[in-house]
C-alpha positions in Angstrom: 116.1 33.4 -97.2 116.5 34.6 -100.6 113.5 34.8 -102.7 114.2 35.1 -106.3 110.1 37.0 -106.5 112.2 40.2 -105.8 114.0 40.0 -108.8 111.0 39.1 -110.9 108.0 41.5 -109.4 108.9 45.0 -109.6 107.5 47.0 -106.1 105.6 49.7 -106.1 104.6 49.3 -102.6 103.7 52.2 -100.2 104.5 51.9 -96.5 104.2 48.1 -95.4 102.5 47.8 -92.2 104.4 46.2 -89.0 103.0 42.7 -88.2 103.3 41.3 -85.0 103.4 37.6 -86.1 103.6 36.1 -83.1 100.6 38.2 -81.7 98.6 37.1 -85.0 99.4 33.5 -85.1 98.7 33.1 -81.1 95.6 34.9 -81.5 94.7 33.1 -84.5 95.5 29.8 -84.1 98.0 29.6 -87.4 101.0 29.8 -88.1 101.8 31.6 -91.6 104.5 30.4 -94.0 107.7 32.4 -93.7 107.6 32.9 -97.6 104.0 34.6 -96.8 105.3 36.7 -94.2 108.1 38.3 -95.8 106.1 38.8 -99.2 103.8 41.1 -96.7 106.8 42.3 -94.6 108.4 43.8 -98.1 105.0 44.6 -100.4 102.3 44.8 -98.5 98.9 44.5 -99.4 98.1 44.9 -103.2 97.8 43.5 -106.3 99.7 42.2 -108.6 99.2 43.4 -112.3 96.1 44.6 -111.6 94.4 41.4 -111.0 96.0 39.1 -108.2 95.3 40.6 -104.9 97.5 39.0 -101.8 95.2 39.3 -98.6 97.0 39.9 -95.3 95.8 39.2 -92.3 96.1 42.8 -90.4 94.2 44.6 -93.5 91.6 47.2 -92.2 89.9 46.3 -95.8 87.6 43.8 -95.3 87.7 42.7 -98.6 91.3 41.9 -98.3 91.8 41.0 -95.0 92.3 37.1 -94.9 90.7 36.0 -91.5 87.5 38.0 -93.2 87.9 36.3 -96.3 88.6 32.7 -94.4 85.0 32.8 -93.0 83.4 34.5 -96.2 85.2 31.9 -98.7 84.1 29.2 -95.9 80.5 29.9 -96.1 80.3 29.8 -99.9 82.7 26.8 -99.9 80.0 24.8 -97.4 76.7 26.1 -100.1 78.1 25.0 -103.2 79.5 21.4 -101.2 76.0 20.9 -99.6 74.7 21.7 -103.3 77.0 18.9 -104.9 78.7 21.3 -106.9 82.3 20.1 -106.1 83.6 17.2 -107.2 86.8 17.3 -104.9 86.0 18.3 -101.0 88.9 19.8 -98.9 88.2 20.9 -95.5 88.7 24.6 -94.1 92.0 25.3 -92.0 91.1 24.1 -88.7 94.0 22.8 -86.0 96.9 22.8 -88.2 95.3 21.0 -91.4 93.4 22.5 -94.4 92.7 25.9 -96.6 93.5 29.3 -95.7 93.3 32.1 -98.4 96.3 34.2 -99.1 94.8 35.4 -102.5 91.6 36.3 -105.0 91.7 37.6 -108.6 89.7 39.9 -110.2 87.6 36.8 -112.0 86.6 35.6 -108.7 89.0 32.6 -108.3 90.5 31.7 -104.6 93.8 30.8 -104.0 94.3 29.0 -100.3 97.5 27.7 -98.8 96.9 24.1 -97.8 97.8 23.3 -94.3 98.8 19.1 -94.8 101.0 17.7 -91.9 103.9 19.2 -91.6 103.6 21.5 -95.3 101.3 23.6 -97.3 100.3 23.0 -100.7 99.0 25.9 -103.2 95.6 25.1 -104.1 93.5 27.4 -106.6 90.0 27.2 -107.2 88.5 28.7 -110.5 85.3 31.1 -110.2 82.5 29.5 -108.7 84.7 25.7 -108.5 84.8 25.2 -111.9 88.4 24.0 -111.5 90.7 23.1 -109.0 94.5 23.2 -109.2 97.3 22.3 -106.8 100.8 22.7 -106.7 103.2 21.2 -104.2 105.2 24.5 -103.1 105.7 27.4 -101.3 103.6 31.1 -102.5 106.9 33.0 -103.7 108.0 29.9 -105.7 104.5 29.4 -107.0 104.3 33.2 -107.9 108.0 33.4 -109.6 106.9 30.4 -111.5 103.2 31.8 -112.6 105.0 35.1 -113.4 107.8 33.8 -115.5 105.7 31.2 -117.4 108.0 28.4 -115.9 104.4 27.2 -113.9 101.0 26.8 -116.2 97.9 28.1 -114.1 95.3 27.4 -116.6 92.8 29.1 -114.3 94.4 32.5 -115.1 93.5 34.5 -118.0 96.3 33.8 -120.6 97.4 38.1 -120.2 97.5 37.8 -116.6 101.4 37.6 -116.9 103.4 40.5 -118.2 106.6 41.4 -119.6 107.1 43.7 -116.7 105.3 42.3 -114.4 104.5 44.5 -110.9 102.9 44.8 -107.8 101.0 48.1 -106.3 100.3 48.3 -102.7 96.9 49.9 -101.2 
């Protein structure tokens, strides 16, 4: 596949870890988009201009790691639900079908991929679920777009996205 990110984000990334996909998803009960994969395959765990952080799921960084974050995001997720502080309910990935986080930003906000049948949608949720935004595609796409202002994320800070925008690996 040919993902036009590569040409967009520049890579700063140190060594990228092997990941045993198969090992992961069986284990796991999941299977990761390809687009996911190869973003960790070729940068790794990082940020992105300092303020998007992409979680992977083999990161010794708890903070990072996504299966970590799953059940941490989860939890919260379940309080503020039970407290009616969400207007729109999705369920947690479970079987094939809901959210799983692949990123966080600096200002708190939770991007998930969207397990539906068959696809994945992004959905991000704003600090604390003060706003909830989906977009019907893949994460590469949905980065290319946030990163050359072709996609409006109106949850991001308005100087999120660069001129030269990059990524730096932990």
């Amino acid at each position: 596949m040919d993902y036009r990110i590569k040409d967009i984000l520049l890579n700063n990334a140190n060594v990228v870890p092997d990941y045993n996909w198969n090992t992961i998803e069986n284990e796991n009960n999941i299977v990761f988009p390809e687009d996911y994969k190869w973003f960790l395959e070729n940068y790794g765990v990082g940020s992105i201009n300092d303020f998007l952080w992409i979680l992977s799921p083999i990161c010794d960084n708890l903070n990072l790691n996504s299966f970590e974050q799953y059940k941490r995001m989860k939890n919260s997720y379940e309080i503020m639900k039970n407290s009616n502080l969400i207007e729109i309910e999705y369920g947690f990935y479970d079987n094939g079908i809901g959210l799983f986080p692949w990123g966080i930003t600096d200002n708190g906000d939770e991007l998930y991929l969207n397990y539906l049948n068959g696809s994945t949608e992004i959905v991000v949720f704003a600090s604390r679920y003060a706003d909830i935004m989906s977009f019907k595609m893949n994460i590469t796409d949905f980065l290319s777009g946030v990163l050359t202002r072709e996609i409006v994320c109106k949850i991001f800070p308005d100087d999120f996205v660069l001129n030269d925008n990059y990524f730096d690996s932990i």
